[in-house]
Every structure is written in C-alpha cells, then in structure tokens.
C-alpha positions in Angstrom: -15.8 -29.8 55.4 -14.4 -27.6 52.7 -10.8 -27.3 52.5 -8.5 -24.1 50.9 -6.4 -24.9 48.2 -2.8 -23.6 49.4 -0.9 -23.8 46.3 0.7 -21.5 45.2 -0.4 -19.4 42.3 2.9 -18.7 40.3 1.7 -20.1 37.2 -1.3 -17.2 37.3 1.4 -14.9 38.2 3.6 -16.3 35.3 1.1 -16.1 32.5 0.2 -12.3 33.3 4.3 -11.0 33.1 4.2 -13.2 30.3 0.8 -11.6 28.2 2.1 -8.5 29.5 5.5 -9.0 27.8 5.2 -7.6 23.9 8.0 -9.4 22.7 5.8 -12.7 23.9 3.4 -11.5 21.3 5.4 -10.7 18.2 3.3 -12.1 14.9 6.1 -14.6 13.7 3.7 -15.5 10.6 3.4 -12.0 9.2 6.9 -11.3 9.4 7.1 -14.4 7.4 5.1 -12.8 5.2 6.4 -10.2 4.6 9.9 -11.7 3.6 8.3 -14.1 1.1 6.7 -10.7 -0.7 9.8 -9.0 -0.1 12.3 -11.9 -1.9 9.3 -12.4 -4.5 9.8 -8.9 -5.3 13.3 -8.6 -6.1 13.8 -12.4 -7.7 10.9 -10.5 -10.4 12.7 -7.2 -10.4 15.8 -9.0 -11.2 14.1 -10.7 -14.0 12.3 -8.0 -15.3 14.8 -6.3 -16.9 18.0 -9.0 -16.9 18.3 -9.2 -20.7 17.2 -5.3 -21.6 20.3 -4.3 -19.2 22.6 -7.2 -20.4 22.3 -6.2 -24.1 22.8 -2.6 -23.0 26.0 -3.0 -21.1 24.7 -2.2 -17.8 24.2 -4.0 -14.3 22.0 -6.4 -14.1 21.8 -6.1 -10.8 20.9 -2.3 -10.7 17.0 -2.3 -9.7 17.9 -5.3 -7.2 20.8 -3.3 -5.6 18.6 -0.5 -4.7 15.8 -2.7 -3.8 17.7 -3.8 -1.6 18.8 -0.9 0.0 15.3 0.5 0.3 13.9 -2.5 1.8 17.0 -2.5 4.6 15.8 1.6 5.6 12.4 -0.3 5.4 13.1 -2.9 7.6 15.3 -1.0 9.9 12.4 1.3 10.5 9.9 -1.7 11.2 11.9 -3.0 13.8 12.0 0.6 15.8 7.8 0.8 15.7 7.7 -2.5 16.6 9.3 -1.4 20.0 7.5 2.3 20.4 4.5 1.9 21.8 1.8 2.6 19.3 -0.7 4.5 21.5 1.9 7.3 21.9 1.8 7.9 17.8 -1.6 9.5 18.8 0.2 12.4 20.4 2.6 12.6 17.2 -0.1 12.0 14.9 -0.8 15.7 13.8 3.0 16.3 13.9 3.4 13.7 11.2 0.5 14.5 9.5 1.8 18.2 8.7 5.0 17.2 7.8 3.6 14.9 5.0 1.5 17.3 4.0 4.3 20.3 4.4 6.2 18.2 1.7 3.6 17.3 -0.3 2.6 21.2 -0.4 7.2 21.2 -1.4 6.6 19.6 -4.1 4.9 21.9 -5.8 7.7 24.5 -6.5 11.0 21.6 -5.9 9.3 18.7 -7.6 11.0 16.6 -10.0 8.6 15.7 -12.7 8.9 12.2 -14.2 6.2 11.0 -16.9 4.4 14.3 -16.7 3.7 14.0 -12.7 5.4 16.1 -10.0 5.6 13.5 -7.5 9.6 13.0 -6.5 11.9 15.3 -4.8 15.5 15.2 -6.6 17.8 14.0 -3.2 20.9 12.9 -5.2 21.0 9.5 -6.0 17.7 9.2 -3.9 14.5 9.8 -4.8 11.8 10.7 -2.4 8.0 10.7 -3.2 6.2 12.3 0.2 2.8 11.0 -1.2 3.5 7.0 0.0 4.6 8.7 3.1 1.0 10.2 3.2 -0.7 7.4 3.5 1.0 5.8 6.9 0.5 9.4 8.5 -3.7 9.7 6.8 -4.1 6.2 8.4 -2.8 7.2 11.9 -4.4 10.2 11.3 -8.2 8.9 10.5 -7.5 6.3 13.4 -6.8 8.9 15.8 -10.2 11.3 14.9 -12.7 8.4 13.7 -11.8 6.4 17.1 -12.7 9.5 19.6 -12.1 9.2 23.0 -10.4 6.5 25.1 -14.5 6.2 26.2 -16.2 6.6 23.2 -18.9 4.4 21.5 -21.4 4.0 18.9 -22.0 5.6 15.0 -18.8 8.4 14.5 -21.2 11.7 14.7 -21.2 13.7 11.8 -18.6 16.3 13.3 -16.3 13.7 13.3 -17.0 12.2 9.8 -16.8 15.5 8.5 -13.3 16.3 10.2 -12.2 12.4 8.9 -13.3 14.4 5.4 -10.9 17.0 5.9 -8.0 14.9 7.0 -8.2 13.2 3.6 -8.8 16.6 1.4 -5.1 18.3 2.3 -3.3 15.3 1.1 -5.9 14.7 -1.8 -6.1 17.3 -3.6 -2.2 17.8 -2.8 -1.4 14.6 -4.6 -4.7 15.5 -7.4 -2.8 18.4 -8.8 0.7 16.3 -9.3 -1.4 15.2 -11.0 -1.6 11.4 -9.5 -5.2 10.1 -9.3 -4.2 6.8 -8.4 -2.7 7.8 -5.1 -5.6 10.2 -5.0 -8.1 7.4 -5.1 -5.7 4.7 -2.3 -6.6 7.6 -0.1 -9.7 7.6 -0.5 -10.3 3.9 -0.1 -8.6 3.9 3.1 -10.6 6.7 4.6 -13.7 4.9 3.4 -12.4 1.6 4.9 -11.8 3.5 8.0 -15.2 5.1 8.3 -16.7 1.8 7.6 -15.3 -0.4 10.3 -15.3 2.8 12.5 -18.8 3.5 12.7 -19.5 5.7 10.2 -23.3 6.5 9.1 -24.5 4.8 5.9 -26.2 7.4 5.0 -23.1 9.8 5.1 -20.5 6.8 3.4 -23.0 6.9 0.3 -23.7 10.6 0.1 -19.7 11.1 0.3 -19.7 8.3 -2.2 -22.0 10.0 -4.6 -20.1 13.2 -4.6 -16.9 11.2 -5.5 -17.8 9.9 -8.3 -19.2 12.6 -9.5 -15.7 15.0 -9.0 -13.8 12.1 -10.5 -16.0 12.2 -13.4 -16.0 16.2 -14.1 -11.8 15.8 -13.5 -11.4 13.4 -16.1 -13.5 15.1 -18.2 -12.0 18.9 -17.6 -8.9 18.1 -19.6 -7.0 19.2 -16.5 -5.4 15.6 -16.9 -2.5 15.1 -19.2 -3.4 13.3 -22.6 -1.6 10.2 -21.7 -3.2 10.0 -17.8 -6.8 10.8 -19.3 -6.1 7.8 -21.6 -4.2 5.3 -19.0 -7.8 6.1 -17.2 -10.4 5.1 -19.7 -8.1 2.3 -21.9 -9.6 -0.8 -19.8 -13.1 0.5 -21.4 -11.8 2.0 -24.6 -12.5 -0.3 -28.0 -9.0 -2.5 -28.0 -8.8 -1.7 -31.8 -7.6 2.0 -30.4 -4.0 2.7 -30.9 -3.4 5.0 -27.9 -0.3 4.4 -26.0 -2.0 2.9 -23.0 -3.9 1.1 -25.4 -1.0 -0.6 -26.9 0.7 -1.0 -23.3 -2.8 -2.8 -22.0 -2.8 -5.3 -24.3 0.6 -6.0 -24.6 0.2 -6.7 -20.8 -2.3 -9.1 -21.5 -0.5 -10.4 -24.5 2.6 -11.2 -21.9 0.0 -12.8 -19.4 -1.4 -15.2 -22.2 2.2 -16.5 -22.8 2.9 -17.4 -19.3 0.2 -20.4 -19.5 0.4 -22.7 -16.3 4.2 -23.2 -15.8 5.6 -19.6 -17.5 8.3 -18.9 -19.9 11.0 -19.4 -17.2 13.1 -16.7 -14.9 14.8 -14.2 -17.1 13.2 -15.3 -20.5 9.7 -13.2 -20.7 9.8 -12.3 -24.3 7.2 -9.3 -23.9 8.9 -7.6 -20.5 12.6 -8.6 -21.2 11.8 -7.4 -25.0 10.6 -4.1 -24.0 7.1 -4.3 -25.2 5.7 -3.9 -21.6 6.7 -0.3 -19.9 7.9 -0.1 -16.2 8.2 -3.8 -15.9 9.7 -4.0 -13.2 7.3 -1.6 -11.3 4.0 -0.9 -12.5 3.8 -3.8 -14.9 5.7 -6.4 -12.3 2.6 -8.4 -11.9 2.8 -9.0 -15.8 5.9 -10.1 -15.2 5.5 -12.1 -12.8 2.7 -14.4 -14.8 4.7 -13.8 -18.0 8.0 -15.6 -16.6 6.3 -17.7 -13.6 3.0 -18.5 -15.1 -0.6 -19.3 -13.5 1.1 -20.9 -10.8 4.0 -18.1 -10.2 1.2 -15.5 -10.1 -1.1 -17.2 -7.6 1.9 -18.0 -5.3 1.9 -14.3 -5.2 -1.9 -13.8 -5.0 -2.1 -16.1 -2.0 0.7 -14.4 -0.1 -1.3 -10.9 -0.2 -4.2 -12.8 0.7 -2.3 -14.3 4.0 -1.1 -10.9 4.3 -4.5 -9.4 4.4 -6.3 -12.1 7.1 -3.2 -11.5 9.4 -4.7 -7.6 9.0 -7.7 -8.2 9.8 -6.9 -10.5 12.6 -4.4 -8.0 14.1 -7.9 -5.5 13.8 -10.1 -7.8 15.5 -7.6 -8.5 18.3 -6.5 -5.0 19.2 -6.9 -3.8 22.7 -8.5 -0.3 21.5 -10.3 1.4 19.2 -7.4 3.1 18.1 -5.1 0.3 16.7 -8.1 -1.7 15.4 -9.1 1.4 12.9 -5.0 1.9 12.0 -5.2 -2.0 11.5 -8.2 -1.4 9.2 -6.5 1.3 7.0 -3.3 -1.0 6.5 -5.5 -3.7 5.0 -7.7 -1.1 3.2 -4.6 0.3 1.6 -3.6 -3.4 0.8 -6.4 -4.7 -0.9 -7.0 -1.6 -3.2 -3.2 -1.5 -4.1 -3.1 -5.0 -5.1 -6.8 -5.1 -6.2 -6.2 -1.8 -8.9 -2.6 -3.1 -9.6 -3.0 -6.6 -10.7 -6.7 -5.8 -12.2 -5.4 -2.8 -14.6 -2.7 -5.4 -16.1 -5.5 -7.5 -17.2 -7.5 -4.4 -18.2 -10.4 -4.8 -16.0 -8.6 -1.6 -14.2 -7.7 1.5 -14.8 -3.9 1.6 -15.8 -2.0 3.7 -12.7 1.0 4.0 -10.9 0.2 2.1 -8.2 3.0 -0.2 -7.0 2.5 -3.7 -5.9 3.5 -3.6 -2.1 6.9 -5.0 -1.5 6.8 -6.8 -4.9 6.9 -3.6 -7.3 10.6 -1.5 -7.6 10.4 1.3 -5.7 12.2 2.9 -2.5 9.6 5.5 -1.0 6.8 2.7 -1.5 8.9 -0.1 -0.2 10.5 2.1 3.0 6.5 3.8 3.6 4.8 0.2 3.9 7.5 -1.7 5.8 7.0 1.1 8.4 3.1 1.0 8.4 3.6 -3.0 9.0 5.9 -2.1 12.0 3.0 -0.2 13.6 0.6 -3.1 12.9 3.3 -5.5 14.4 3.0 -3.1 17.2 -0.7 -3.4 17.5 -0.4 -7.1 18.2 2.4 -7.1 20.6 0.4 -4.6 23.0 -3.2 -6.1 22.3 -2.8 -7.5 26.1 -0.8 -4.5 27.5 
C-alpha cells in the first residue's frame, strides 16, 4: 500500500520567496564588468594626456577628476533602476522619450557648438549632450512599441514597424542636423537590432535598409556636412597619400598603434598621444591610446572585457521574463557592439572616423552618466526575470 509523504515542504516554499526576491538575482559578474571598464577608462584617460598637461602647468589629474565625478552621478543613478521595477518605465516611456527629444529640439537655438557640432548645452562647469540621453529613452522606447501587448506574438505587423520607424526619425534627424552622423547612425543600429530580435519582417529590415544607404549617401554628398565631417567620413577609403586633416589624424592613429607592439610603450610614455600628434586622446582616440601605451595585450584586455560585457547582454535578453525587457536588453547590446565596433575599427581606419566614445573607457560625462543608467535597467531586467 502506498504511503503519503508528510514532510513538510518549506524548502519549496523557501526557494519560491527566494526566486521571488530581486536582490537574490543581482548579476554580480556584470557589475564586475563594468568596474574593470570603468577603472580601465580612467587609468588611460589619466595617461592620455599626463605629460601634454605636465609640460603645460596644469593638473594632471583634470580629465580623471571629472571622470570621476561623472561616473559617481552614473553609478548613483544605476543603483536607483536597479531597485524600480523596469516594467513600470513602460508607462514613463513616452514621458522620457519627449523630454529627450524636447532637448534635443533645445539645442537648436541654446546649443554650444564645439568642433563645428551643436551637440552640448553650456551648464556652467557642466556640459550636457541630450543625444547619449536619446539613446536609453529610443531603446525603452522601441522596446515598448516593437514588444506590443503583454499577449502578443509572432512577426511585428507593419503598423508597428512603421511606428518603430518614427520613434527613431524625431531623434535622428534631431541629432542629423547638429550635424552628428555618428550618433545618427548608433540609432539606427539599435532600432535595426531591435526590429531584428523583435520580429521584424525581412522583407521590411532590407527595404528600410536600402533606403538608408541611399539617404546617407545623398547626405554626404549634398555638402550639407561640414568640410572636416565630410572628410572624417570618407578618410578610411581616401588614398593615404591625401593630406586632409583626418587624413593625417588616421594614420597617425595607426602610426601610434604600430608602436605599441605586444607589451606597449609603458603608462604615461605614448610618444604619439602624450606628443600631441593624436587629437582627443583621451576620448575619441582612447583606444589608440590604449594600444599605444599598453600594447597588443593592453588592448585585448580591453577587447575581452566588451566582449564579456556583451554575452552577459545577451544572456540577460534570453533570460527575461517578457518581451519587453528582452527587446530593451537587445538595444543595450546593439548600442554596445556598434559603439565599440565603429570606435576601435575607425582608429585603425577600417571605419569611418566619428565621435563615438568608447563606453565607460572614453572621457566623457553625458556618455559615461547615459550608459551607467541603461546598465541599471538591464541589471533590473535580470533581478525580476522570475518576478
């Protein structure tokens, strides 16, 4: 004769408060992450510039102090999404959505134009560039209309793909006449990212493709581009006998690479980026650098933390508990992989040169602050994939 099992079931009981429990779930390996990027980045921005400021009479520790700074806002603002619960953003999202788009419409007439792009608002001793803002709020944003309804399934219908469309055109073409391409075209690889893993139609991804290309063809070509941007763009296929600016600036990047060799020229003693022969060093050109001072090794260290970085993405948008927080778990790694993809690739001129910052590696307050806070709603995505 059968007998019942009386025991007690507390253990059960035990493991569902537990999966239930966010702070149970907390993704200890990408915070991890992100503090080995985030002390890689300053150690290089520190280095960077150490002997140009030295020889100049200024603080050395300028860029770092501020870098700093920015990634303490950043931080402080990853911790408080890691605790709001990320399904509510979809009842903000259009909120937030307007208001980067509000100031990105700002900066039109209260811009403060550096390098021939309208891209920062003046604050003081703070500068604020609403377009790294833009793309948290376009992700959420895409999420929230390519996903549907808690019940929806299957291909996104073309109503929706077209209304994904529009989401990305206010903020495109806002950032398009700064004029920043670069920024222009990180949105669009997140939307197309988004569309892809969201179920977007092949056919309608290639036609949207086609028509792409074919505007960013007739933009360079209009002349509407400043004479410097227009040959930052096409210097990775000019003829490297061209004296251009960007010319010079490419291959002096890839002159500073070369040095490096295995093992680098050692922290602080880059003679191309500390000698001034590679602009923005500590920003644009940090990657150069980075393999100028720390070598083949120093720059692979790097390489393989983004590439960490982007698995736990991935993972975090295979393990979601909705549609929702897979697709915003989609466009953080989308927006990853281009950034790093365009940034590294245009030092070695197999990209076109932009201003696209390295994430957490690159100087830079409003990039730094915007991508800590994207990571805190990722974070957030994990800790509720059970809840």
């Amino acid at each position: 004769m059968a007998t019942t099992d009386l025991r007690p079931r507390r253990p059960i009981a035990h493991l569902s408060r537990s999966a239930a429990d966010p702070l149970t779930h907390v993704d200890w390996v990408l915070l991890g992450i992100l503090g080995a990027l985030s002390a890689f980045g300053l150690l290089s921005i520190y280095g960077a510039r150490y002997q140009t400021l030295v020889s100049q009479g200024e603080d050395p520790y300028s860029f770092v102090k501020k870098q700093v700074l920015a990634l303490a806002v950043g931080g402080t603002l990853m911790l408080a999404l890691m605790f709001f619960d990320y399904r509510r953003l979809r009842e903000l999202t259009w909120i937030l959505y307007a208001a980067t788009s509000g100031a990105l419409l700002l900066l039109i007439p209260y811009s403060r134009a550096v390098n021939g792009t309208s891209a920062w608002f003046n604050l003081g001793p703070v500068q604020l560039q609403p377009a790294e803002f833009a793309k948290v709020t376009l992700i959420v944003t895409l999420a929230a209309v390519a996903a549907g309804g808690p019940r929806t399934s299957g291909p996104i219908p073309l109503r929706r793909f077209v209304a994904c469309l529009a989401v990305l055109a206010v903020p495109g073409a806002l950032t398009l006449i700064q004029p920043d391409l670069g920024t222009t075209l990180c949105y669009v690889a997140i939307t197309m990212g988004v569309l892809l893993v969201g179920g977007g139609k092949p056919k309608h991804i290639v036609a949207v493709t086609i028509v792409g290309l074919l505007m960013a063809t007739a933009i360079v070509g209009s002349g509407k581009l400043h004479g410097y941007q227009q040959d930052r763009l096409i210097s990775f296929v000019a003829d490297n006998r061209a004296t251009t600016d960007a010319n010079l600036q490419l291959r002096n990047s890839e002159t500073a690479i070369g040095l490096g060799g295995l093992t680098g020229s050692g922290f602080k003693e880059g003679r191309m980026t500390n000698g001034g022969f590679v602009p923005v060093a500590e920003s644009d050109f940090i990657f150069t650098t980075i393999a100028e001072q720390f070598g083949f090794i120093g720059a692979s260290a790097l390489l393989l933390l983004y590439g960490f970085l982007a698995v736990r993405l991935l993972r975090v948008a295979q393990m979601s508990g909705d549609m929702f927080g897979s697709l915003v778990a989609t466009g953080a790694l989308a927006y990853l992989v281009f950034q790093v993809f365009e940034n590294v690739g245009m030092t070695m001129g197999i990209m076109p040169i932009t201003g696209l910052p390295l994430p957490l590696v690159s100087y830079g307050g409003s990039s730094t602050v915007a991508f800590l806070a994207l990571m805190g709603v990722v974070q957030n995505i994990h800790m509720r994939r059970y809840v």
